[in-house]
C-alpha positions as CSV (number, residue, x, y, z in Angstrom):
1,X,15.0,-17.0,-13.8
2,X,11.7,-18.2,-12.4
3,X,9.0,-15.4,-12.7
4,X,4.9,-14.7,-12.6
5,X,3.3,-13.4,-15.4
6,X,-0.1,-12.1,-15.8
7,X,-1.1,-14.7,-18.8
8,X,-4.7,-12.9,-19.6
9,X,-6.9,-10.5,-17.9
10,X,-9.1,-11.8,-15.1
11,X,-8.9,-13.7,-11.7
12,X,-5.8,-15.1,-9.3
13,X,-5.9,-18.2,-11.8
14,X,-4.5,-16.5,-14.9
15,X,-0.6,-15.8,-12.9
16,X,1.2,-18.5,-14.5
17,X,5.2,-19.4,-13.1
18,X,7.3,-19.4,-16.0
19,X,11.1,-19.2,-16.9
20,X,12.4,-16.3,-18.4
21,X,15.6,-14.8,-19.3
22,X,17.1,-13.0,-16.6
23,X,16.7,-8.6,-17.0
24,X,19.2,-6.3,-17.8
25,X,19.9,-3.3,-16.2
26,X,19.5,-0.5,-18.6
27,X,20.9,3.0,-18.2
28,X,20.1,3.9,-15.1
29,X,18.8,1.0,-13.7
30,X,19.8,-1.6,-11.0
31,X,19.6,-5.5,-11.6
32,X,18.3,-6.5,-7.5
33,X,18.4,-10.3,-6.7
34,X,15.2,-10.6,-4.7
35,X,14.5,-12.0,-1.2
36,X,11.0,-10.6,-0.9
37,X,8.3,-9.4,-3.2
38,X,5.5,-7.4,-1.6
39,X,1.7,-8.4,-3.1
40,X,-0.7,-5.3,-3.1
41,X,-4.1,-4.9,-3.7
42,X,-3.3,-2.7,-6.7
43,X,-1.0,-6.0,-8.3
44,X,-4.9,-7.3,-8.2
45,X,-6.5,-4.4,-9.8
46,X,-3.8,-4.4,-12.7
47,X,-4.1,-8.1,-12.9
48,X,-8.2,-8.1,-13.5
49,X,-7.7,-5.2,-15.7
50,X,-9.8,-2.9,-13.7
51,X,-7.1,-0.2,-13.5
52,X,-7.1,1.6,-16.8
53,X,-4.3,3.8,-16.5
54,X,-1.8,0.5,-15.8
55,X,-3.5,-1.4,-18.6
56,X,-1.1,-3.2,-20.7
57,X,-0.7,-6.2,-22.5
58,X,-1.1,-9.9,-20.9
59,X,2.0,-11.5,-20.4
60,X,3.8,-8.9,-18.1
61,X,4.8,-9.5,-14.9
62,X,3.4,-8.1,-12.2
63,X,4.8,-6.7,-8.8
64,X,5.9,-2.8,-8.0
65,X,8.2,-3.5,-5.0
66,X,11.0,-5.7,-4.1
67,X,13.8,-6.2,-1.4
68,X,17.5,-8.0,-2.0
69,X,20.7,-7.4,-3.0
70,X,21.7,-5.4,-6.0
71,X,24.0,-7.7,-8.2
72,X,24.1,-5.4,-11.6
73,X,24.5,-2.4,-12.6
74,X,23.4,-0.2,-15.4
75,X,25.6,2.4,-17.5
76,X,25.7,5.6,-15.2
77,X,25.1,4.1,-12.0
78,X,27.6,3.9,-9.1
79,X,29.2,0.0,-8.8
80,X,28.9,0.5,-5.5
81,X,25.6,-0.1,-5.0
82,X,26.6,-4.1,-6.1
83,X,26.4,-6.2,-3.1
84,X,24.4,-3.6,-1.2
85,X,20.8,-5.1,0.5
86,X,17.7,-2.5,-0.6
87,X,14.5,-1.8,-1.1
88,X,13.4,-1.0,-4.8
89,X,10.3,0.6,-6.6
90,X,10.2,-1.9,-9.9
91,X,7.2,0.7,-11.3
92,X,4.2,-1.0,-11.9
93,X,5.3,-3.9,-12.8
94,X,8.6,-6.6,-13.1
95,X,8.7,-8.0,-9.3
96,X,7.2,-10.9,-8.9
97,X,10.7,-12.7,-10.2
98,X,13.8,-14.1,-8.6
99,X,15.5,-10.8,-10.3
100,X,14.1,-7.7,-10.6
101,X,15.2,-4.4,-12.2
102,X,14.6,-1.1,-11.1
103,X,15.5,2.3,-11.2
104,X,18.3,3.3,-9.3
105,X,16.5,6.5,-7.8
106,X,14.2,4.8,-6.3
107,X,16.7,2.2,-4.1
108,X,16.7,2.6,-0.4
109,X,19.4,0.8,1.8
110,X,18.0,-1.4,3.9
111,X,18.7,-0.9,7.8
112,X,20.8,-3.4,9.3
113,X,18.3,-5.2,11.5
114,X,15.9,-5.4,8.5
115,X,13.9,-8.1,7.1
116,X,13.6,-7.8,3.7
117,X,10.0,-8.9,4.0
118,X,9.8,-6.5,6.3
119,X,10.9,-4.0,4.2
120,X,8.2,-4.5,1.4
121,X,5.0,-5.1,3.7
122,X,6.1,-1.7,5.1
123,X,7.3,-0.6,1.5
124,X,5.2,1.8,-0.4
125,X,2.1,1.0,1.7
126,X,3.9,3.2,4.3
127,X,5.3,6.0,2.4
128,X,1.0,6.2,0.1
129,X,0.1,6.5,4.0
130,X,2.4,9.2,5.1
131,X,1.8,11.3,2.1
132,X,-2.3,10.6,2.2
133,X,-2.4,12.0,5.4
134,X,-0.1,15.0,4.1
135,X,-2.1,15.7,1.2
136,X,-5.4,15.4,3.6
137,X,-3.3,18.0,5.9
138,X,-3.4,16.6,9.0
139,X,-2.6,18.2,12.4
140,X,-1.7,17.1,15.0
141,X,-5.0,17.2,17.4
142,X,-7.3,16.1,14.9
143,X,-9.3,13.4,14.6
144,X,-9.3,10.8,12.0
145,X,-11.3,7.6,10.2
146,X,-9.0,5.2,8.2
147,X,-11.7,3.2,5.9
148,X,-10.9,-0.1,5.2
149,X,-7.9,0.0,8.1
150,X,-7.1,-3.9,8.0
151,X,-5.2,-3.7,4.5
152,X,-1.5,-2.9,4.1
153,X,-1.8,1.2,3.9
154,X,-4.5,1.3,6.3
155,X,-2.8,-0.3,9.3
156,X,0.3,2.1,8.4
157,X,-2.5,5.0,8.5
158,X,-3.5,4.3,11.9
159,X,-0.2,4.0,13.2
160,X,1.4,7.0,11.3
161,X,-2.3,9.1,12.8
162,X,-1.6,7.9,15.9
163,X,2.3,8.5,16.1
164,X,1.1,12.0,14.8
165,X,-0.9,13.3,17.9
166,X,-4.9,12.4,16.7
167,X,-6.6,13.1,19.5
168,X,-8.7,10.3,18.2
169,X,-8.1,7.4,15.3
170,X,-11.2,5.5,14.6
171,X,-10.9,2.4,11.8
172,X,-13.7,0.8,10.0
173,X,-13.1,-3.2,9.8
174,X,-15.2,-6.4,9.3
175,X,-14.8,-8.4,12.9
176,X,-14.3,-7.4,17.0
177,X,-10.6,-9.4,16.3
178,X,-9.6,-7.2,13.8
179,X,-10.4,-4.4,15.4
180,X,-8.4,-5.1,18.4
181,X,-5.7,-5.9,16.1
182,X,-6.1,-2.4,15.4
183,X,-6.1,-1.1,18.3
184,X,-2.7,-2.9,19.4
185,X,-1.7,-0.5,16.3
186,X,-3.5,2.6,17.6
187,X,-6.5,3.1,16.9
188,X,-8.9,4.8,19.6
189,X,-12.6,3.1,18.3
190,X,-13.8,0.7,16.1
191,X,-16.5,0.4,13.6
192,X,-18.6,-1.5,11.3
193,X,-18.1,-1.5,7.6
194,X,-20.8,1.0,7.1
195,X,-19.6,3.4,10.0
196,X,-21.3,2.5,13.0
197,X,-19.6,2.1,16.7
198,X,-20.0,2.9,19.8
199,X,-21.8,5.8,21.2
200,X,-18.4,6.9,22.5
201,X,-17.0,6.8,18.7
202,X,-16.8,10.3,17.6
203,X,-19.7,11.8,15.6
204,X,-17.7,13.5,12.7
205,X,-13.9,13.6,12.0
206,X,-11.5,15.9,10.6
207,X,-9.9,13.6,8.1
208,X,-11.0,10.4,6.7
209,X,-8.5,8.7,4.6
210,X,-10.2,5.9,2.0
211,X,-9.1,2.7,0.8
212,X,-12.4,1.2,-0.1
213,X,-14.1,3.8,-2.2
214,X,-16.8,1.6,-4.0
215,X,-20.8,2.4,-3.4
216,X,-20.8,3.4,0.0
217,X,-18.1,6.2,-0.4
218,X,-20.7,8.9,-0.2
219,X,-22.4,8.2,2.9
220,X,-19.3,8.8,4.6
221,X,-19.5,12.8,3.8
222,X,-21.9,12.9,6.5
223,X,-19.0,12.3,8.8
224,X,-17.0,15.0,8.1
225,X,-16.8,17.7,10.2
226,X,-17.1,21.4,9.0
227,X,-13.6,21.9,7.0
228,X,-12.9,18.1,7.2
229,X,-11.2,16.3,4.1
230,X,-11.6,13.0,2.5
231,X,-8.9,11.4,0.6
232,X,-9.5,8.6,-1.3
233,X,-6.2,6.3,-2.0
234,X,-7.7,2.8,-2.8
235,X,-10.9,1.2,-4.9
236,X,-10.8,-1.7,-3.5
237,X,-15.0,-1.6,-3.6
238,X,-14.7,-0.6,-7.3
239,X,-15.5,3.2,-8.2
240,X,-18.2,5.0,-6.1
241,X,-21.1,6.1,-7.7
242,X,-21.1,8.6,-10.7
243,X,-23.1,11.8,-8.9
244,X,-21.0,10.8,-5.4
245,X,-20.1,14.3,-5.6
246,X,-24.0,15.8,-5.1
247,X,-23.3,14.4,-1.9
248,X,-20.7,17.5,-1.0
249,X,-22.6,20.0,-2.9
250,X,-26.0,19.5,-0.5
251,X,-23.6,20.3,2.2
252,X,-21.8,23.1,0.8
253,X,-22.4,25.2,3.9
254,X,-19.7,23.0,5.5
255,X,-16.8,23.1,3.7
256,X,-16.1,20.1,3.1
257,X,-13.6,18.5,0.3
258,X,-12.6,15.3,-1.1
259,X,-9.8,14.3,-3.0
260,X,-8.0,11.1,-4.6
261,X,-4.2,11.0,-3.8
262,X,-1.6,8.9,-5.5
263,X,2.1,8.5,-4.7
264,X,2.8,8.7,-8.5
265,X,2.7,12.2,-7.6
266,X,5.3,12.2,-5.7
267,X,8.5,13.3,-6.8
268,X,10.8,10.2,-6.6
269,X,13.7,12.0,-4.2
270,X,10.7,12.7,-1.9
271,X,9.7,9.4,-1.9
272,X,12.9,7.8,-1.5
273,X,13.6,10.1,2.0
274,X,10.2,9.5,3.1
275,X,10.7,5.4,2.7
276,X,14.2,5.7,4.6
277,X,12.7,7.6,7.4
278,X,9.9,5.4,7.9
279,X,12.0,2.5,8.1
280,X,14.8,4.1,10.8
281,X,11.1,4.7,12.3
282,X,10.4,1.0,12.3
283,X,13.9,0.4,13.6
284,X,12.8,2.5,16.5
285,X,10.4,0.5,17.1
286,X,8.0,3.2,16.6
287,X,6.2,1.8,13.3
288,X,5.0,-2.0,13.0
289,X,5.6,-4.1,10.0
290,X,2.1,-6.5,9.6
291,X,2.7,-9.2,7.6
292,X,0.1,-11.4,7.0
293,X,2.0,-14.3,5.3
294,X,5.1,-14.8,3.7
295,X,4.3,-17.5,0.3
296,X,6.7,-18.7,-2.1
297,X,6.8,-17.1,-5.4
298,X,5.2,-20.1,-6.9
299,X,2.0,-19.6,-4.4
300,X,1.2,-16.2,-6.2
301,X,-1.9,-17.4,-7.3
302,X,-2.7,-18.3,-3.7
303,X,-1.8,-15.1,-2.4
304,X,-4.0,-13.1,-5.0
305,X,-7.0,-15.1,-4.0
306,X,-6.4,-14.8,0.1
307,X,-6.4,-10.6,-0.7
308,X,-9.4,-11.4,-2.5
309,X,-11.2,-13.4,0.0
310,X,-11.3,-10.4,2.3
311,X,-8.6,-13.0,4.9
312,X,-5.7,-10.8,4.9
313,X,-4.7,-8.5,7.9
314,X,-1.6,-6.4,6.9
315,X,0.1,-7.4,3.8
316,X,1.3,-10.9,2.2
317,X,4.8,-10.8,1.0
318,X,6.5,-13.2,-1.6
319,X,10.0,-15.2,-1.3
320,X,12.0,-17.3,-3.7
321,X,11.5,-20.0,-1.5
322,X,8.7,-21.4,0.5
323,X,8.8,-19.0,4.0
């Protein structure tokens, strides 16, 4: 099969398209002949090398989420899953191939009227949304700032904060054109990349859910209401600064808290209902899939450095053939 691997540590240049043996299911597991690949900014991190906890050694494929048909079985696993269209959680790695294998716990049927690109640009950027916002425990009512709102979860934040009855979903972005992007999705006011808006924008907010992290994350405490909650789910900025925290401490009198959420943490049968509700919800037409671009697996590299340029609006998904 044709695959990407991660050749060295470093930038979009070291993915290299090889030919490799095709996967075996193991106990399990699912072989899934894929028709789209979805590219996330954490694919870049683990690329680089910046994410320690997915370290691993060069020559690994990259990729965490895929969309086709399952075509194998492992031992344990019902046959009749063969021939079925899903979505599958490959872990942290092993998608960015023409076949893919993943657990079978983790598969999701896809809806009829589903794209399979589709399926992975809403993917696991929609279910890390939904359970940010959980974990940050929004209410209906409340109001809420999605950091860094243009990237895959954050356009699924402002439309799952909106869908949820904020009375008010500001976004931080990088241009007037994404920002009314943004507000096609739901969002209420738009800001600068430091936090700035109109004087309509509201002064605090109850929940402020972070992709960027990186230098600036502290000055963004002084938005938080009394009681509010900051979750971070992205460094896309790189970490924030080692005493970040003094920031919370001066204002103790407030209440305020910030935490990091991952969907690791997730058990898997939650994830796996949360992912099939959000996509009847897209069915519904009451979620949005953003795709940004659909590249051929062979224009990986390209893909990696459009994230990287700061280009993208939604997410960039990946076919077996040019799309």
């Amino acid at each position: 099969m044709k695959a990407v691997i991660v050749e060295t540590f470093g930038g979009p240049e070291v993915l290299a398209v090889v030919e490799l043996p095709d996967p075996k299911p193991a106990a399990g597991q699912v072989l899934v002949t894929t028709e789209a690949i979805g590219v996330g900014g954490v694919d870049a991190l683990i690329r680089s090398g910046a994410l320690a906890a997915y370290a691993t050694t060069p020559g690994r494929i990259p990729g965490h989420e895929v969309a086709g048909t399952v075509t194998d079985v492992g031992p344990g696993v019902d046959p009749g899953w063969i021939g079925q269209r899903v979505w599958a959680f490959t872990g942290e790695h092993g998608g960015y191939a023409e076949r893919a294998v993943a657990s079978a716990e983790t598969l999701v049927a896809l809806p009829r009227t589903m794209s399979a690109v589709d399926a992975v640009t809403l993917g696991s950027s929609a279910v890390v949304a939904h359970f940010a916002l959980r974990h940050a425990r929004f209410a209906p009512g409340e109001s809420v700032l999605v950091r860094g709102a243009a990237g895959g979860i954050g356009v699924m934040a402002v439309q799952l904060a909106a869908r949820g009855g904020a009375r008010a979903v500001a976004v931080t972005t990088s241009s007037a054109e994404r920002g009314e992007r943004l507000r096609e999705l739901g969002a209420t006011h738009v800001l600068d990349r430091g936090g700035q808006g109109t004087k309509d924008a509201p002064a605090a907010y109850d929940v402020i859910i972070d992709i960027v992290a990186g230098a600036d994350l502290p000055s963004f405490f002084a938005g938080l209401e009394p009681n509010g909650r900051m979750v971070a789910v992205g460094v896309m900025a790189g970490m924030p600064p080692a005493d970040f925290g003094a920031e919370l401490i001066a204002a103790f009198r407030k209440s305020m808290s910030f935490a990091t959420f991952s969907a690791d943490t997730v058990p898997t049968a939650d994830r796996r209902a949360a992912t099939a509700e959000l996509f009847a919800a897209a069915g519904r037409g009451e979620l949005k899939a953003v795709v940004h671009e659909t590249l051929s697996l062979e224009q990986a590299v390209l893909a990696h450095r459009r994230m990287e340029s700061g280009v993208v609006f939604g997410r960039i998904a990946l076919t077996p053939t040019a799309g």
